[in-house]
Every structure is written in C-alpha cells, then in structure tokens.
C-alpha positions as CSV (number, residue, x, y, z in Angstrom):
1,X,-6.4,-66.8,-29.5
2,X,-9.6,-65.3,-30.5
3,X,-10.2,-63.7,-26.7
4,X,-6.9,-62.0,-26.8
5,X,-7.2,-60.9,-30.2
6,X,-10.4,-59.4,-28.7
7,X,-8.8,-58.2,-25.8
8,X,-5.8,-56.5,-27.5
9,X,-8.4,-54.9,-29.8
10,X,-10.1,-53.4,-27.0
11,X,-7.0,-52.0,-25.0
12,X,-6.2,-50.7,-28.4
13,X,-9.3,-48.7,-29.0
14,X,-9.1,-47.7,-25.2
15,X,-6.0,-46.1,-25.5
16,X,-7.1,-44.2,-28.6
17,X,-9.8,-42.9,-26.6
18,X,-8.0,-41.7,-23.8
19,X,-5.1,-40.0,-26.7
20,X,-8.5,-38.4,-28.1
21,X,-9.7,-36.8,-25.1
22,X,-5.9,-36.0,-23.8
23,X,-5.8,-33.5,-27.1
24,X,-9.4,-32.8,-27.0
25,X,-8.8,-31.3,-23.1
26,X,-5.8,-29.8,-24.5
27,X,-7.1,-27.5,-26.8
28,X,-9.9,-26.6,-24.5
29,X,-7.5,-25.7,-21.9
30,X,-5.4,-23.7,-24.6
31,X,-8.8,-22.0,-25.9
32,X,-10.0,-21.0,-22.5
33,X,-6.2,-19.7,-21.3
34,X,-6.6,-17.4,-24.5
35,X,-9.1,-15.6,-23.1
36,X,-9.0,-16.1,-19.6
37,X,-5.3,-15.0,-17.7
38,X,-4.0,-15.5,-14.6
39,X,-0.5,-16.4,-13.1
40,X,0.0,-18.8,-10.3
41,X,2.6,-17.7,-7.5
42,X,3.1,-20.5,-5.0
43,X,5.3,-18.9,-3.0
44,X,4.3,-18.1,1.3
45,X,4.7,-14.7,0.8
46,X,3.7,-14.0,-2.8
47,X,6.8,-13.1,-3.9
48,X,5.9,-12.5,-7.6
49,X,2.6,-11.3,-7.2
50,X,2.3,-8.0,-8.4
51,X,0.2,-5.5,-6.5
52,X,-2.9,-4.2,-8.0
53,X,-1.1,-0.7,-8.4
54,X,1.8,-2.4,-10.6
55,X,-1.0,-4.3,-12.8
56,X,-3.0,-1.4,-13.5
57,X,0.1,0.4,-14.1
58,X,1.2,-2.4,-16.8
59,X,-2.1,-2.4,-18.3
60,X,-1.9,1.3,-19.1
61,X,1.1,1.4,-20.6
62,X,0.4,2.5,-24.7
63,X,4.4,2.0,-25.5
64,X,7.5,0.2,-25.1
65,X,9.9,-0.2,-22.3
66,X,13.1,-1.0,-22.5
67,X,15.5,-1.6,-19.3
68,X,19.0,-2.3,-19.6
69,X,20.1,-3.8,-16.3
70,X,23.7,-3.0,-15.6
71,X,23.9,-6.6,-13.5
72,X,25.7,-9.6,-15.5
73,X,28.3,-11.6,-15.6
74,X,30.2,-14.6,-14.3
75,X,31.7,-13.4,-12.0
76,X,29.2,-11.6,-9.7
77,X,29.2,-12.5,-6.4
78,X,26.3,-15.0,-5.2
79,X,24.0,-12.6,-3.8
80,X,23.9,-9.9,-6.4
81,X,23.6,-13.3,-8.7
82,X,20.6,-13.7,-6.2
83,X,19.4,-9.9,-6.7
84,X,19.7,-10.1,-10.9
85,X,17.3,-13.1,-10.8
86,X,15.1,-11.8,-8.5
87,X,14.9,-8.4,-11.1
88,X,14.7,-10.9,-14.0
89,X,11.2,-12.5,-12.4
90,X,10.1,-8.9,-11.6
91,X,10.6,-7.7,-15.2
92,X,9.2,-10.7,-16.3
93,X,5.7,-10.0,-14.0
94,X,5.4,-6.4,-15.6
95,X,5.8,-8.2,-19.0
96,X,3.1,-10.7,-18.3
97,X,0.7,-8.1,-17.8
98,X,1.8,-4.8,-19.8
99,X,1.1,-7.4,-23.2
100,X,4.6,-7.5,-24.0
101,X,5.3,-3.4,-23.7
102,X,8.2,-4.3,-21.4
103,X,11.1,-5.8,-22.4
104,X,15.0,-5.8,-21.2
105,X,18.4,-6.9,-21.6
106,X,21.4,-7.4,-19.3
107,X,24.7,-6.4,-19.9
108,X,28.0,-6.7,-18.5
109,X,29.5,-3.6,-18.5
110,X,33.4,-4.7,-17.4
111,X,32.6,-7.0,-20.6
112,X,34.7,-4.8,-22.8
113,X,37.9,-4.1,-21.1
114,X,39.0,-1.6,-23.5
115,X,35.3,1.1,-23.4
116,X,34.9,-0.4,-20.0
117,X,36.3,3.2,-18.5
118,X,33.7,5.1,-20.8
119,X,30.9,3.3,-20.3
120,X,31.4,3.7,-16.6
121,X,31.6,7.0,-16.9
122,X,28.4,7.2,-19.1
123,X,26.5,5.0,-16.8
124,X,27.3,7.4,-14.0
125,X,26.7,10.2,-15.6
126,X,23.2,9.4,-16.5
127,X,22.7,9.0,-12.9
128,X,23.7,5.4,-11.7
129,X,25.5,4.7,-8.6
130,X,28.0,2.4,-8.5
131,X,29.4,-0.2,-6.0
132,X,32.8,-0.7,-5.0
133,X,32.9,-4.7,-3.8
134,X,35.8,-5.9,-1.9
135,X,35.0,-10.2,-1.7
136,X,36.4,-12.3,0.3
137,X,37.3,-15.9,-1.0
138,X,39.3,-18.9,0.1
139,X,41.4,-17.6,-2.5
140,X,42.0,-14.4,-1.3
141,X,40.5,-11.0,-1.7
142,X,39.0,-9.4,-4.8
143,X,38.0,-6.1,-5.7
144,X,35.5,-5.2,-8.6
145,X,33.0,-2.4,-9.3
146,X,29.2,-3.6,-9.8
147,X,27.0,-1.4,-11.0
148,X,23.3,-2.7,-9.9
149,X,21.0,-0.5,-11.7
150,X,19.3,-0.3,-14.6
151,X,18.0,2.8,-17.5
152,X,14.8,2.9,-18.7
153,X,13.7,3.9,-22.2
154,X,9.8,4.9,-22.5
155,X,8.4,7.4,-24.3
156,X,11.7,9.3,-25.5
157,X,12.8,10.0,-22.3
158,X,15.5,8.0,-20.2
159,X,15.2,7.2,-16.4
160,X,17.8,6.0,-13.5
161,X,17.1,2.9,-11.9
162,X,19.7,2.3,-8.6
163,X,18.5,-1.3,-7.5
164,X,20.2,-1.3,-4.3
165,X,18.8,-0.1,-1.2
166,X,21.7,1.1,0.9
167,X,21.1,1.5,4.9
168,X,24.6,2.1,6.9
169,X,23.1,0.1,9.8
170,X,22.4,-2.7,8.2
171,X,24.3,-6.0,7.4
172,X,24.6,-7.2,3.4
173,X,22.4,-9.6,3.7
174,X,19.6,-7.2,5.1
175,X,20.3,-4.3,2.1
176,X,20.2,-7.2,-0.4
177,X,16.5,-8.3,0.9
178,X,15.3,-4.6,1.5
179,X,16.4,-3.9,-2.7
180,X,14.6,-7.3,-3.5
181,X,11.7,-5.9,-1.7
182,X,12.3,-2.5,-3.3
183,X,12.1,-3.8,-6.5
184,X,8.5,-3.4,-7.5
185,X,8.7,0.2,-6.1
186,X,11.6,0.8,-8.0
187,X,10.0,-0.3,-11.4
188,X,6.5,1.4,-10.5
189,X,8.4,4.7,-9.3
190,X,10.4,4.6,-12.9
191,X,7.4,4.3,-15.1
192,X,5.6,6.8,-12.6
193,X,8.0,9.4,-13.1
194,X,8.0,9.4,-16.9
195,X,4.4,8.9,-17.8
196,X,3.4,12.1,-16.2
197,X,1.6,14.2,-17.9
198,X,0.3,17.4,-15.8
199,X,2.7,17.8,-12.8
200,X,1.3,19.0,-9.5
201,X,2.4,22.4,-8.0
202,X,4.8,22.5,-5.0
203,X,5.7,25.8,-3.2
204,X,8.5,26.7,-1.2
205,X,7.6,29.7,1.0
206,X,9.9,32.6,0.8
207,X,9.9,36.0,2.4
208,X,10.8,34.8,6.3
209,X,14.7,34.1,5.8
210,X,14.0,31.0,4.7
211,X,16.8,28.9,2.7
212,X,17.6,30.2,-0.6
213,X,17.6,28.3,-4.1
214,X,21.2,27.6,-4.0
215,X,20.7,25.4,-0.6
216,X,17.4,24.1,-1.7
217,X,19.0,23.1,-4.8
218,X,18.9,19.2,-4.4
219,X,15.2,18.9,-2.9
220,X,14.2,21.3,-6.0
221,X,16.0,18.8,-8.6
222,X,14.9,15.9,-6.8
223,X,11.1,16.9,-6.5
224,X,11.4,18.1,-9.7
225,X,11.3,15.0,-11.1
226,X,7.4,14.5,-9.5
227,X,6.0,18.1,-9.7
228,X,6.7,21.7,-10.9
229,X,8.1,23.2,-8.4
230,X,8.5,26.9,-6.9
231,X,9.6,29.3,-5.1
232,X,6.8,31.6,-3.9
233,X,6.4,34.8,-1.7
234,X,2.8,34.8,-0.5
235,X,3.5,39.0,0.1
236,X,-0.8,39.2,1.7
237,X,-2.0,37.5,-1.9
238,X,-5.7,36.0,-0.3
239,X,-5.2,33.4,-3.5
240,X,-1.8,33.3,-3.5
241,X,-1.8,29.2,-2.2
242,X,-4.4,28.5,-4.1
243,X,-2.3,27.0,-7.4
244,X,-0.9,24.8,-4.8
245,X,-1.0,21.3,-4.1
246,X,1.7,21.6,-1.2
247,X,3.9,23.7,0.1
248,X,7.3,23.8,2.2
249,X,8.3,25.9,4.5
250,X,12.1,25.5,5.1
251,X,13.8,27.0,7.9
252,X,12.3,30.6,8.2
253,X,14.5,32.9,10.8
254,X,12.2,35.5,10.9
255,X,8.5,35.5,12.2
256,X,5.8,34.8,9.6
257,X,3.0,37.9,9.2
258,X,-0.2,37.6,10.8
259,X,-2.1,37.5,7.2
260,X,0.1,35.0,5.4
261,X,-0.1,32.9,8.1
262,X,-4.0,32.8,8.3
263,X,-3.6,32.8,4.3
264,X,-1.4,29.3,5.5
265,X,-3.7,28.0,7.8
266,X,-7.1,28.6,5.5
267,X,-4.7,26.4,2.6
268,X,-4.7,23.8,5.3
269,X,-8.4,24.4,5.6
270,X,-9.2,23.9,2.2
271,X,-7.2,20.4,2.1
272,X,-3.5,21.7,1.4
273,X,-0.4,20.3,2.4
274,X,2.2,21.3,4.6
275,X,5.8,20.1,5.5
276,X,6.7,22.0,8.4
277,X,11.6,22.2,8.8
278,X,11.2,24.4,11.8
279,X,14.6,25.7,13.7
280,X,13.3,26.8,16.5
281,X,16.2,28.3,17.9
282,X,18.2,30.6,16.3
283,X,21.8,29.5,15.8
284,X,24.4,31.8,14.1
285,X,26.3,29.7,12.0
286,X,28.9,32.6,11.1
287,X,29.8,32.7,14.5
288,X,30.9,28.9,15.0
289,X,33.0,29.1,12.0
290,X,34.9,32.2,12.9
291,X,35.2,31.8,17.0
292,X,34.8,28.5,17.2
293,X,31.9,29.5,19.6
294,X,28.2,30.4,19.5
295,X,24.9,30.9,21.1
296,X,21.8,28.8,20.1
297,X,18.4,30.8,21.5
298,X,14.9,31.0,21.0
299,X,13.8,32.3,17.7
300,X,10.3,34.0,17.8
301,X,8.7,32.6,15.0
302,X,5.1,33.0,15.0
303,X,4.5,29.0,14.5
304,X,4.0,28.1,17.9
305,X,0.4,28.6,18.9
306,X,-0.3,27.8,15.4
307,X,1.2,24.4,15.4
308,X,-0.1,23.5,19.0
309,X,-3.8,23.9,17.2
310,X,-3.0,21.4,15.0
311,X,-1.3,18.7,17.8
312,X,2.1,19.4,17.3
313,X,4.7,21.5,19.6
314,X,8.5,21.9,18.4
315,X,10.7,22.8,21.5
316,X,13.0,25.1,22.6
317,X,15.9,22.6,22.7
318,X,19.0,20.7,20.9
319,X,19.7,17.3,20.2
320,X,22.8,15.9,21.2
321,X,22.9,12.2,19.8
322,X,26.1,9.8,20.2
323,X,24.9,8.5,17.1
324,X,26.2,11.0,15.1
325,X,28.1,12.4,11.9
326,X,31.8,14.2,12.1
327,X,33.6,17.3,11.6
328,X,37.4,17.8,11.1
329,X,39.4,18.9,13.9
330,X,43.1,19.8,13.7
331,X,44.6,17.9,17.0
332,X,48.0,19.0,16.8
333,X,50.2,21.0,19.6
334,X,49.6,24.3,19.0
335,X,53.0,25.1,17.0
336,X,52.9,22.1,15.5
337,X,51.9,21.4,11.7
338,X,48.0,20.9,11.3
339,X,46.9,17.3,11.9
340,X,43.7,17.1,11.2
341,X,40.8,14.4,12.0
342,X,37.5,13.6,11.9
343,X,36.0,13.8,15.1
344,X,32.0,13.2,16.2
345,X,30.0,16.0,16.0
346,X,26.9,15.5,18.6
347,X,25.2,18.2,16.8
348,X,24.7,16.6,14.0
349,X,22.6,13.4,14.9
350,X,22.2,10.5,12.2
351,X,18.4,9.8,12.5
352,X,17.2,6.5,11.5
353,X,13.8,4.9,12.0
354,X,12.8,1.4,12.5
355,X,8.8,2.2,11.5
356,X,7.2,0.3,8.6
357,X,5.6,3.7,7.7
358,X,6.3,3.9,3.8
359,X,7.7,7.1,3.8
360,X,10.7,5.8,6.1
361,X,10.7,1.9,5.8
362,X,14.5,1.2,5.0
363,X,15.0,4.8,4.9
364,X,19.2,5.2,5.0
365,X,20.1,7.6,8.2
366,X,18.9,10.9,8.1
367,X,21.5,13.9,8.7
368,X,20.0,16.5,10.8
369,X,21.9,19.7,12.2
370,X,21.3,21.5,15.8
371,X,17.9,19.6,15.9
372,X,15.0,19.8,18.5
373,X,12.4,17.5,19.3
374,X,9.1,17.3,18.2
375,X,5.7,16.8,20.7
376,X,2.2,15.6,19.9
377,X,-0.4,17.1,21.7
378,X,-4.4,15.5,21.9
379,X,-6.2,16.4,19.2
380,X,-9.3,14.7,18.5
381,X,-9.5,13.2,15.0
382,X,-5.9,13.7,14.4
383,X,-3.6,11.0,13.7
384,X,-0.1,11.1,14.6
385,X,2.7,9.1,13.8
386,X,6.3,9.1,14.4
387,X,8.8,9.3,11.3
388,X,11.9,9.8,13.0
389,X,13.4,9.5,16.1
390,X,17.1,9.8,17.8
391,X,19.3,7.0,19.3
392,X,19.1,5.5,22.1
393,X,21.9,7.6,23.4
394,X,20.1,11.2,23.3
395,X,21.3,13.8,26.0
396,X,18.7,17.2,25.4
397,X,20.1,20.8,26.4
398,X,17.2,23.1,26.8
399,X,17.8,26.7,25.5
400,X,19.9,28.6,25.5
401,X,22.5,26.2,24.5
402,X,26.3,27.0,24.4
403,X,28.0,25.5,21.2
404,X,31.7,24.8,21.0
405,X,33.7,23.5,18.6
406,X,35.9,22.2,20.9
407,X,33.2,19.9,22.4
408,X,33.7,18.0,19.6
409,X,37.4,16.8,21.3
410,X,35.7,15.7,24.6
411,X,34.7,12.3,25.4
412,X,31.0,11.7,26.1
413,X,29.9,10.7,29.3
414,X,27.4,8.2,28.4
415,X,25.5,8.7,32.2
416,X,24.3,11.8,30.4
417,X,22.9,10.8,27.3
418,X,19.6,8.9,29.2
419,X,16.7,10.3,27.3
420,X,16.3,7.6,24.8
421,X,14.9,7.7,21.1
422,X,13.2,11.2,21.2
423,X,10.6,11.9,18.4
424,X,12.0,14.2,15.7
425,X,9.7,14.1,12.9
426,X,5.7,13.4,12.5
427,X,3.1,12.7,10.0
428,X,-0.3,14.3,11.4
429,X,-3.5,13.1,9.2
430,X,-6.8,14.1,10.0
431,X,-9.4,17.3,10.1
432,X,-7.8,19.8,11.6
433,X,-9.5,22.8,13.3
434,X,-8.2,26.1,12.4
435,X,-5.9,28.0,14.5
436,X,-7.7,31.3,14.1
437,X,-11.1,29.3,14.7
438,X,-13.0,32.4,17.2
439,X,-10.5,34.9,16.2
440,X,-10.5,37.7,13.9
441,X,-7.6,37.9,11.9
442,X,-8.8,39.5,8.8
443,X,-11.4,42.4,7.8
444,X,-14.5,41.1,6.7
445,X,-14.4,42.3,2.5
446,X,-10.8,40.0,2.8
447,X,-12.7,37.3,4.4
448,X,-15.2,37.4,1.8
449,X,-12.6,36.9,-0.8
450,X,-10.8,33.9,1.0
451,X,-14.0,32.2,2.0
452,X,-13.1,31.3,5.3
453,X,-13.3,27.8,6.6
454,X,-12.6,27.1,10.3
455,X,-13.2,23.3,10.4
456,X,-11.0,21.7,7.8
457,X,-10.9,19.2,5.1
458,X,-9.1,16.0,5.5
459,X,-5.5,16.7,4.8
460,X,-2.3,15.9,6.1
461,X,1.4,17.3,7.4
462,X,4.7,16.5,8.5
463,X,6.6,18.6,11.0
464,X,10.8,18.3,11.6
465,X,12.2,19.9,14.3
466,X,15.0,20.8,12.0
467,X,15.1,23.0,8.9
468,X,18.8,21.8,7.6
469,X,17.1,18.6,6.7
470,X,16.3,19.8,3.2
471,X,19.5,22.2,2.9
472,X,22.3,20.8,1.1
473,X,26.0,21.7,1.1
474,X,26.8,24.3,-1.4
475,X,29.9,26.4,-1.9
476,X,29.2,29.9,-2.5
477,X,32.9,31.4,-2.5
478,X,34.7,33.4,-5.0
479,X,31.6,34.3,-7.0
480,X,31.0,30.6,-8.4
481,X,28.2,28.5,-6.6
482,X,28.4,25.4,-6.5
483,X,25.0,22.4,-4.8
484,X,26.4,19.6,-3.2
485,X,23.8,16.5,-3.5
486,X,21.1,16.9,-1.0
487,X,22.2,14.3,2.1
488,X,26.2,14.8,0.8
489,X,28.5,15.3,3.8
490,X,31.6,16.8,2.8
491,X,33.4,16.2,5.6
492,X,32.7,12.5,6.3
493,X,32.1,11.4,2.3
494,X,29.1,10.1,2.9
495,X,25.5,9.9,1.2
496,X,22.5,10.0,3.4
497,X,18.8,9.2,3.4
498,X,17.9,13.1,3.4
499,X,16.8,13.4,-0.2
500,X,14.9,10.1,-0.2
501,X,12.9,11.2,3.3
502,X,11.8,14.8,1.8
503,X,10.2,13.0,-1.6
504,X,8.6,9.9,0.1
505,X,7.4,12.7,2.2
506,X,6.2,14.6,0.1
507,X,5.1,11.7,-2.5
508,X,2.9,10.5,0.9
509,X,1.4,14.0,1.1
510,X,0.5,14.3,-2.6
511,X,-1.4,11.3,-2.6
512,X,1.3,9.2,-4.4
513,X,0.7,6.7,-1.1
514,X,-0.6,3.8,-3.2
515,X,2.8,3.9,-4.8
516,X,4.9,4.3,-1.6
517,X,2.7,1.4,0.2
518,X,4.2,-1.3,-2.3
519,X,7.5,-0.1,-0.2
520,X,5.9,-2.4,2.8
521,X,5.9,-6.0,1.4
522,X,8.0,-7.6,3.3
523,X,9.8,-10.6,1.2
524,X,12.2,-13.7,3.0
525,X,15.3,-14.0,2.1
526,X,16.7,-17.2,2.2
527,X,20.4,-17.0,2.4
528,X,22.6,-19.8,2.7
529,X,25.2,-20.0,5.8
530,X,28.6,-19.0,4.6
531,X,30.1,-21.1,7.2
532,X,28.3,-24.0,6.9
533,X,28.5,-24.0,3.1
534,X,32.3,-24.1,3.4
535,X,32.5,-26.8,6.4
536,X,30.1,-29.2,4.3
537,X,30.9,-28.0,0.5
538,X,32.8,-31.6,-0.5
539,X,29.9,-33.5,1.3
540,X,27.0,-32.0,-0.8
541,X,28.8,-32.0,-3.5
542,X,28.9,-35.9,-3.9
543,X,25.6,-36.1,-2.3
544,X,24.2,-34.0,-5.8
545,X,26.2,-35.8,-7.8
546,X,26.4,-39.4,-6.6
547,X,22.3,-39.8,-5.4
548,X,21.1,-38.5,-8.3
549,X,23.1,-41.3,-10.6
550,X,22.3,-44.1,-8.3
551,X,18.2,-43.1,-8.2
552,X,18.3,-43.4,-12.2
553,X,20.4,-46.7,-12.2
554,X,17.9,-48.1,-9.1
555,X,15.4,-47.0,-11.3
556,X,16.4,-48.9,-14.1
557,X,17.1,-51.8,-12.5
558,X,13.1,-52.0,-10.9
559,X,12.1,-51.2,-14.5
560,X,14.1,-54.0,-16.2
561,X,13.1,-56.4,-13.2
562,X,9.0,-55.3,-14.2
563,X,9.3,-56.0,-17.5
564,X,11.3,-59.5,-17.3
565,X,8.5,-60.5,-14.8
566,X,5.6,-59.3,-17.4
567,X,6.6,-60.6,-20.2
568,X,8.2,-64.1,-19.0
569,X,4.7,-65.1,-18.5
C-alpha cells in the first residue's frame, strides 16, 4: 500500500509539472507573438500571402477603411459564395497587417424588397456594375441580379470596387478565378487611387488633328482618377514637355512639325513617356456614312523615320479580323420596310491577348477600328514585347484599301484570312537613341535652351497601330454632346477592355508596375464537377453523414473496451 501511495504521489506531482510548464510555454509563446508577427499560409500557391507591395501598403495606412461588399446572401449561387469567401480572407490579410485600419461588412442588397430598387440604383450610380445571373437548377431556371462589388470609405472620399473580372472569351469558371486572382489588385488599386497626394502630369498632344476632348472623354475621366491630366499644344515651346510625366498622342491626321517633334523626341531623351495611337492611313469616316463607300490611304505623318529609330514601324495596311465586332445593316428588299440586323464588321477587329504581361493579363477584348499592324525592328538594348495581337483568322489589305459597307453582307472566305495573330500593339523598354542623333534640327541658341541629349535615359513606350483605341462613342448632334463610356459599342451593347488597356498602360509607363505585377499571381481554382456532383450527390451525402457517426460510436466503443481492461485489474 505504501509503494502505491508513493507511486500515486509521484504521477501526481508529475502531472503538475508538466500543467506548470504547459502554462509556463504558453505565456512565453503569447509574450513573444506580441512582439514578433507573422502569418502562416499553407497553401501550394500562397494563396493568402500578401505581396510585399500590399503589406507596405497596409502598413502605411494612418486611417480607417471601410468596404461594404455588395456580395451576401443565401441564395448566391456556389461560386460567387466561392468568390465572397475568397474577398472575406483577402480583407482579412489587409486587416492583419494595416493594425486593424481595415474593416468591412457585407450586405445583401435584394435584402429589403421594398428600397431594394433604390439602392440598386444608388449602388450603380456610384459606379458598380451589376450582374444579371440566369441559374440553372434541377428545379428550373432562375434569374437574379448580383452585384459583386464593393465601396470603399478612406479618408472622406468614396471609391468603386467591381470584383469581377469579365473576359467574353472565357468560360464562368475561368472569370471567377481571374477576379479571385484580381482581388489583391483590386484592393491595392482602391487604396492607391485615394491616398494620392501629388498626381503626376499626363499630356495629350493637340495641334495635329488629333481627337478632340469630347472623344477623349472616357480615357480623360478614367486617367483622371491616377493623374492630372491635359490637353496640351506644344506650339515650338523648347520646355513645353517638360511638366510632363507622359504624354499621348491620339490619332493625329496631320503631320507633326519638325520642332515639336525633336521637342518629342528630346522628352523621350530625357526619360519621358510616350503612347504612340497611330492611323496610319487616312480614312474618311464622313464618307462611309453618307455613300456607304470610302477610300483608306496613306497619311503622311511625319512618324515614320522617327519611330523606325526607336524599333518600331506601323504599316501602311488594314486589319480585317473574323473575330470581330458588328454594325447594323438593313437587309430588306429594297421597297420593303427596313429590317435591320447586326451583321460582322471585319473592320472592327476584337483584340485579345493571351500574354501574362500585366498590362494585358485577363485584359477583356479590345475594340479597335480600321487598324494596321505594328513591326519591331533590331534595336540593340531595346526590349520589345507584344501587347496585342489579332485572331487567328487575319486577312491584311495593303493600301489603298476600298471600304464598303456592303462588305459587311458578304460571307468570308476563310482561304483568305491565313495571316494568323498579327502584332498590333507593343511595349518597347530600353535606352533609346535619338532619331535626330547626327542631324541638325534646331539652331544652336535653341539647342542651348533644350540641352540636347542624343543617347537617352531609360524609358519606355507603347505603340497601337490604331488611334480609335482611346476614342469613345459620343453624340455630337443637335448642339448637345453627349461621351459614351470609353470601350461602349452602341451598336452591339457591349463593354470592352479599351478603357482598362489605356490605364494599365499607362499605369505600366508611370512606374505604377509594382502595382500592376500583383495582376500576375496566378491562383488554382478548384471547382467541383457539376456533373459529377449531381450523379453521386445521395452517395456523399450518407457517406458525410453516416462515417462520421459510426467513427465516434467505434471510437467509443475502443475507449469503453480500454478502460474496462484497465481498471478490471
């Protein structure tokens, strides 16, 4: 008796010991988490590992942010379930590190049937898109509108968040993983845009027929939004660039002076950047409309030796593209009452790109308009990259090029359209060598002024072989004008990728690429099989629910079976 007595007191002060050091090493590991922080992600492709841009980003922040994610309720379908978690985590990594400064609620906004119209409106108003969701259930079809966005609050100003990525060419399942991926971006992008203090300076170029600010109307709000942006005539002003931080020219009809563009070419010089929407042919648009015919030709511009000194030639040709966008087109016997339909207009290709480039990863189809294509040309030092490029149905007409409206009733012939996915738009980067290098272009007292430089300074540019890839649709009649959205198409309804291309572009040339790379992490979605899901639904069903009761009860039963055999003895 005396021996177990012994031996009980020893088990006894044993396990004290071990409850001792349990709490001991708790509070050490509570005391050192105080001061030291990290977060664990387990996942293969660190899903919820904020890049260093987003930490530093959430580090900064001095105030509160609030985000009121439009994305709840019971009945949203699976994967926007899916993309409302997935925002939850992300909010929740930006609270982790910004010490609390963000915070966020979701609402329901078809929770109140009776504002449910008003807040709609008010939601859209302040610049969220909506999504009109037909689902398809054993039970038949349903319709709903889901609104998958969000509005930030921070620092007295309010902000837009549209958390879906929307690509034509791509399947649900694809645009729900490219917004997942999109996410950080999105949040980044938001905080970006508010917390800026001093706003770079962005030209447009006037003087040369370019657009005017009723076409440029949507690139100048959008940009807005990331710099102050003007319209500027350089008019032979040596400094006239100088304010600048970039500047676009947009479709110019009319050749460029000798000194502004040596005033152009020594901002390149001096580390500027460009973003070249060159026409090179001249089309008269007026023409079309009225005859239903017209001419495209070469348009003298004074850009092509210019551009070939930098590695880039734009050509004297037009796209045709059976990947393309539509035009009405009345198709009745003549007599007859107008019928009219939407036909496909080659003219207009729908550019898309499949590079993981940050200014067009899961860029939505560009909409380009009597387009040429753009060559590179050996440069040393330069780097080029493709943006954008045609279909792989692409027929080229070199100029002059007939245009019809008519054309738009025949049938292709696809044995024509052989000359597959031609480049359209490039990003050159690198230290280019002036195009007036050995020339005199200037008298000397004007050199002086301009202190000439004729090897550059590390810089970059994007040249389109299209200048209607920044213009938007605008209705000018009657005295009232009137800016569609930038990538609107009347005609076909449709909103494309234009508007996001020109500001990742320009964000990109601005040196906002730290943001725009966090557009690259590639996350893997792991969707379940639809099919599958249905075929074996009963079967997992009473595998989650019967294995799980049986384990316990097995469990129980070992347990009871231990403790009989222990304490038998």
């Amino acid at each position: 008796m005396v021996k177990e007595a012994t031996h009980n007191r020893m088990n006894k002060r044993r396990d004290i010991m071990r409850l001792a050091l349990s709490v001991v090493a708790l509070v050490l590991c509570n005391i050192v988490g105080s001061f030291v922080f990290h977060r664990f992600d387990l996942t293969s492709e660190n899903r919820y590992t904020l890049s260093p841009q987003s930490k530093e980003i959430a580090k900064n922040m001095k105030d509160v942010a609030f985000f009121k994610v439009y994305l709840d309720g019971k009945d949203l379908p699976a994967g926007f379930v899916h993309l409302r978690d997935e925002t939850k985590e992300m909010l929740d990594e930006f609270k982790a590190y910004s010490n609390n400064n963000v915070q966020y609620e979701f609402i329901n906004p078809s929770a109140d049937p009776a504002n449910k119209e008003a807040l709609f409106h008010q939601l859209y108003e302040n610049g969220l898109e909506p999504l009109d969701l037909h689902v398809k259930q054993s039970s038949g079809n349903s319709e709903s509108i889901i609104w998958p966005g969000a509005l930030l609050s921070y620092k007295g100003r309010q902000m837009p968040i549209n958390l879906m990525e929307r690509k034509m060419d791509a399947n649900p399942q694809t645009q729900l993983n490219n917004s997942i991926e999109a996410l950080e971006y999105d949040i980044d992008n938001a905080i970006h845009k508010i917390d800026l203090n001093t706003k770079p300076v962005v030209a447009f170029i006037q003087g040369q027929g370019e657009l005017d600010s009723i076409h440029l109307a949507g690139a100048i709000g959008a940009l807005s939004e990331y710099y102050d942006v003007r319209l500027l005539h350089i008019n032979h002003m040596l400094k006239g660039l100088q304010m600048c931080k970039a500047i676009i020219i947009a479709k110019p009809t009319m050749p460029i002076d000798d000194k502004d563009a040596y005033i152009i070419d020594q901002f390149i010089m001096h580390g500027g950047k460009v973003m070249w929407l060159i026409d090179p042919l001249y089309t008269p648009m007026d023409s079309l409309a009225m005859n239903g015919i017209t001419m495209a030709f070469p348009n003298n511009l004074n850009l092509e030796d210019q551009l070939f000194r930098y590695g880039v030639r734009v050509n004297n040709n037009v796209i045709l593209d059976a990947q393309s966008s539509a035009i009405p087109m009345n198709t009745a016997f003549r007599g007859q009452e107008p019928k009219w339909e939407l036909k496909p207009w080659l003219f207009e290709p729908l550019i898309s790109s499949n590079s993981d480039n940050p200014i067009v990863k899961n860029l939505n189809y560009v909409e380009l308009n009597i387009a040429a294509t753009v060559d590179t040309i050996a440069k040393p030092g330069i780097k080029k990259t493709i943006l954008l490029r045609t279909s792989k149905f692409t027929r080229l007409l070199n100029a002059p090029v007939r245009i019809a409206l008519a054309m738009a009733l025949d049938q292709p012939d696809q044995r024509e359209f052989t000359q597959h996915f031609q480049p359209v738009a490039v990003l050159l980067e690198g230290k280019f060598t002036s195009a007036y290098k050995g020339r005199i272009a200037m008298n000397p007292d004007s050199l002086r002024v301009l202190n000439p430089v004729y090897d550059g300074a590390q810089t970059a540019m994007i040249v389109v072989g299209d200048g209607d890839v920044i213009a938007n649709n605008a209705n000018v009649k009657d005295g009232e004008k009137f800016a569609y959205p930038l990538g609107y198409d009347i005609y076909t309804k449709q909103q494309f990728g234009n508007k996001d291309f020109i500001v990742n572009a320009m964000n990109y040339l601005c040196g906002d690429s730290a943001l725009l790379t966090i557009r690259t992490k590639q996350l893997q979605l792991r969707m379940l099989d639809g099919v599958k899901a249905a075929t074996y639904r009963t079967q997992w069903q009473v595998i989650n629910m019967v294995i799980p009761v049986a384990l316990i009860m097995l469990l129980g039963m070992v347990w009871a079976w231990i403790r009989k055999e222990k304490y038998a003895k």
